[in-house]
C-alpha positions as CSV (number, residue, x, y, z in Angstrom):
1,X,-175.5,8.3,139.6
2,X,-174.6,10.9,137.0
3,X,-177.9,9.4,135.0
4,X,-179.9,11.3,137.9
5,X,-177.8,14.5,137.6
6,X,-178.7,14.3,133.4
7,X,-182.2,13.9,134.3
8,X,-182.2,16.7,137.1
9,X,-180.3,19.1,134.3
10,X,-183.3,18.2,131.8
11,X,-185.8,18.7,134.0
12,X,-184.7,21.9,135.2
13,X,-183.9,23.4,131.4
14,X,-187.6,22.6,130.6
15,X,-188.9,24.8,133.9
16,X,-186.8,27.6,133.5
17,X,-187.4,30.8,132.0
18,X,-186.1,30.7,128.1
19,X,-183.3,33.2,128.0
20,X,-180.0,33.8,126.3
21,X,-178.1,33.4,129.4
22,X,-180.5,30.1,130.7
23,X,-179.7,28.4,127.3
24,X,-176.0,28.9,128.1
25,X,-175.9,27.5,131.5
26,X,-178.2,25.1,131.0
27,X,-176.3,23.6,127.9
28,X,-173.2,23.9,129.8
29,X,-173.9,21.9,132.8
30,X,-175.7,19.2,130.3
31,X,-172.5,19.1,128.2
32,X,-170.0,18.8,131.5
33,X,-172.6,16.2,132.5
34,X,-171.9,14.1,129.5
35,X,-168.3,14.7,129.8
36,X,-168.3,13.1,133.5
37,X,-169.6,10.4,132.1
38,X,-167.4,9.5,129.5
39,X,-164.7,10.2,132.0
40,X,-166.2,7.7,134.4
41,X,-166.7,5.3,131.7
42,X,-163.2,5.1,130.7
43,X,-162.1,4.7,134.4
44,X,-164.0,2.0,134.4
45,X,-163.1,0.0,131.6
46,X,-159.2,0.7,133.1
47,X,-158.4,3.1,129.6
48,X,-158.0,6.3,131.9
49,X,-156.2,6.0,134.7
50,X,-157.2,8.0,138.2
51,X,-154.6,10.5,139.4
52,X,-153.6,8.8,142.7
């Protein structure tokens, strides 16, 4: 799933407009994006725990 949101943040840098404040935001959500998945992964393999 957050394969398809890493695509969707790619595709939508490259058809934006190329301004300071685009670059921000679009980095951003591609680094929280990357972050979510590490989290995920480590969930997964039982090394981070949820917070139930």
């Amino acid at each position: 799933m957050f394969g398809a949101i890493i695509i969707y943040d790619l595709n939508r840098a490259m058809r934006i407009p190329y301004t300071h404040d685009n670059a921000i935001d679009v980095a951003l959500g591609i680094y929280l994006d990357w972050v979510n998945v590490f989290i995920r992964l480590l969930r997964l393999f039982g090394i981070l725990k949820p917070d139930d």
